[in-house]
N, C-alpha and C positions, 0 to 999 in steps of 0.2 A: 521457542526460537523459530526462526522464518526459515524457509526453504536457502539455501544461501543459491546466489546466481551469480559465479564466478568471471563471468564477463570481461575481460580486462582486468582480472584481479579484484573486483567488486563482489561485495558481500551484502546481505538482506537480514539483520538482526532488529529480533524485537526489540523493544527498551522499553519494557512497561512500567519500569519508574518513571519516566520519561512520558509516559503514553504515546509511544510512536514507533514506527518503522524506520531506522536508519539504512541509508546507504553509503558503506564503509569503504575506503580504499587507503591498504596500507596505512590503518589506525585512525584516518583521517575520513571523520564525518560529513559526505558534499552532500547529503538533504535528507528529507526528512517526510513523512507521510503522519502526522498528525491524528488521533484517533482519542475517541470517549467509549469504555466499553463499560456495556449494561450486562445482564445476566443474561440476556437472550440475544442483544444485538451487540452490530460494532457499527458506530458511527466518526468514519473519516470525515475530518473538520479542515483539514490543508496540507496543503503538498508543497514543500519548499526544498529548490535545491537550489547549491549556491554560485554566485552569479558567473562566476567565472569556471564552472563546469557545465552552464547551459548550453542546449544542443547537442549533447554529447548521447541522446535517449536515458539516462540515467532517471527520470521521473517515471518514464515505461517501467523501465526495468524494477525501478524499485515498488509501483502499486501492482505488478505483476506478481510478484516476490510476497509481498505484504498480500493481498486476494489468496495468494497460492495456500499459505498458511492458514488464515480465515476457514477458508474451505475447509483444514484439514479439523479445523475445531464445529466444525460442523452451526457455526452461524452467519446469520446472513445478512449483508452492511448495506447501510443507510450514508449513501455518497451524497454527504450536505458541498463535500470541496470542488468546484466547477474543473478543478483538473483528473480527479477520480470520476466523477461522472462522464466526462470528456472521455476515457480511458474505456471505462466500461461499455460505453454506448459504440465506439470503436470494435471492442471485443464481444463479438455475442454467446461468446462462449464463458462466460462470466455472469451473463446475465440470470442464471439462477440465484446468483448470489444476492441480489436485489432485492432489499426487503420491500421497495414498493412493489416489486411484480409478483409476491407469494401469496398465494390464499391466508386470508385471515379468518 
């Protein structure tokens, strides 16, 4: 499960049935961080929150959330999603996480 980021009552739960990162409020799922995980990577594929909770930083919050956890599994994500990558390149404190920046 994902670090939770209580924020306004906002929560960060994996759904790997699902293959995704939800961001939860009060039961009710406003988006979504999309993911494909391999045995050594995690590849974020899209980030979607929903339209009438846009603006609100809830797509921060929740690839922050979703990163936070990654980390703690100890692989490093291949951000194919223009809004994770957008994210990442923003945070440079993330950028270990970058499978394109690791020695191969």
């Amino acid at each position: 499960m994902a670090s939770d980021d209580r924020t306004e009552g906002d929560s960060v739960v994996d759904a790997p049935e699902r293959s995704r990162y939800e961001i939860v409020r009060d039961g009710t799922v406003l988006g979504f961080a999309a993911y494909q995980k391999a045995k050594d990577l995690i590849v974020f594929t899209h980030t979607e929150i929903d339209p009438g909770h846009e603006g609100q930083g809830l797509g921060g919050r929740l690839v922050r959330a979703a990163l936070d956890d990654v980390r703690t599994q100890g692989l490093p994500v291949l951000p194919t999603c223009p809004f994770v990558q957008s994210w990442m390149a923003k945070h440079p404190d993330y950028a270990d996480l970058d499978y394109r920046r690791r020695p191969r």
